[in-house]
C-alpha positions as CSV (number, residue, x, y, z in Angstrom):
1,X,28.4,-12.2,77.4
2,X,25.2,-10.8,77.9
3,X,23.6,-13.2,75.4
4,X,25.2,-16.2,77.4
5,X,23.5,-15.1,80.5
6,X,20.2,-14.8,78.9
7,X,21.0,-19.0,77.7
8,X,21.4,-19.4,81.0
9,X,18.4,-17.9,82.5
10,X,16.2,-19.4,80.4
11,X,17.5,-22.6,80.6
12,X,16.7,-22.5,84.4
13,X,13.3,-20.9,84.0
14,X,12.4,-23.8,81.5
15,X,13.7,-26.5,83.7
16,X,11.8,-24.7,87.1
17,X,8.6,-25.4,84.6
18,X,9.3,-28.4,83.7
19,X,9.5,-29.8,87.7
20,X,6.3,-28.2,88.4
21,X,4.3,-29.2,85.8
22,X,6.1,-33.0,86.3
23,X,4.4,-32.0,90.1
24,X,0.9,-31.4,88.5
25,X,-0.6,-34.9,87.5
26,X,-3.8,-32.9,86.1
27,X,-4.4,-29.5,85.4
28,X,-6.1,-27.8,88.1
29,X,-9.9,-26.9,86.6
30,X,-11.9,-24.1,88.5
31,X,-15.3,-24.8,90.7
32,X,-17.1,-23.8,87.7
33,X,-15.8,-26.5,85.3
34,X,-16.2,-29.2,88.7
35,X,-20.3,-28.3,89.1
36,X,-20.5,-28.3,85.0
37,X,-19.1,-31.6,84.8
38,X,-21.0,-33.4,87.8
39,X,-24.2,-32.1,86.6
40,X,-23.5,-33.0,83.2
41,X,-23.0,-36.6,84.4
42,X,-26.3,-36.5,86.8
43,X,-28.6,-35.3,83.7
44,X,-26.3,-38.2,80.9
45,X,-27.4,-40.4,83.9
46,X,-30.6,-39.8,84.0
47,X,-31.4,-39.6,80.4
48,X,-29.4,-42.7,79.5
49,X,-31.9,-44.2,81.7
50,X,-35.3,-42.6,80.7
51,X,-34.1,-43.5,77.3
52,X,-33.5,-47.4,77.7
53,X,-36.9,-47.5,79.8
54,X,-38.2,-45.8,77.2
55,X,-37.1,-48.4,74.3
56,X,-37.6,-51.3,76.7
57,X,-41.1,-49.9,77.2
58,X,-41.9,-49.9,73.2
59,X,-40.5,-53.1,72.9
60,X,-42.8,-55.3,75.5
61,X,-45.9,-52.6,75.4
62,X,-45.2,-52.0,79.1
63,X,-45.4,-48.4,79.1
64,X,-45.3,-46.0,82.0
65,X,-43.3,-48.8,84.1
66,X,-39.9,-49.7,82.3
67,X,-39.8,-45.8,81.8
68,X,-39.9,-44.9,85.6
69,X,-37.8,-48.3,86.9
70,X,-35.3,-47.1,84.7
71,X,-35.6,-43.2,85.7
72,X,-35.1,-43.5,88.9
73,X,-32.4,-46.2,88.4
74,X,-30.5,-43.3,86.4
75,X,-31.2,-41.0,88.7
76,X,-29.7,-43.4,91.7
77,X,-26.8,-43.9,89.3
78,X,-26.3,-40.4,88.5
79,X,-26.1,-39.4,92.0
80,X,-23.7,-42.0,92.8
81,X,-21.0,-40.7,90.4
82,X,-21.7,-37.4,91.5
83,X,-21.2,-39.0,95.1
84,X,-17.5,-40.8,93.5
85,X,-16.4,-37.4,91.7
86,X,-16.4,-35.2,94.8
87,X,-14.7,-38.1,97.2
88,X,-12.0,-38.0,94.2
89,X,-11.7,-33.9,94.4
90,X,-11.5,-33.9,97.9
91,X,-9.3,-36.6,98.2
92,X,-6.5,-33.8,95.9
């Protein structure tokens, strides 16, 4: 008897978990892991950027331009998928 009634309580524990993680689309992640991952894409932004300018500058004997243009293009495109990222968090 008593071990039936245990079945039974677990089976409804596991299905009330179940229907609320079904609810959850994506794990909720702190503030903390929100700010490390938008700065971590501002700074991959940025450097992406300094890097190409930096290759591009090599190549064509250019040098301080390609490196800047393409600094402050990372840095524009950095910021903008910071910009995207919050809409998306405040949007949940």
């Amino acid at each position: 008897m008593q071990e039936e009634d245990f079945k039974t309580r677990l089976k409804i524990a596991k299905n009330k978990a179940k229907s609320k993680y079904s609810e959850e689309k994506e794990p909720s992640k702190s503030g903390m892991g929100h700010a490390f991952k938008m700065s971590t894409e501002l700074v991959a932004a940025v450097a992406v950027g300094t890097i190409i300018g930096f290759i591009l500058d090599n190549w064509f004997g250019t040098k301080p331009w390609l490196i800047l243009i393409f600094f402050f293009v990372g840095v524009a495109t950095g910021i903008m998928n910071v910009v995207k990222s919050a809409k998306k968090m405040q949007e949940k």
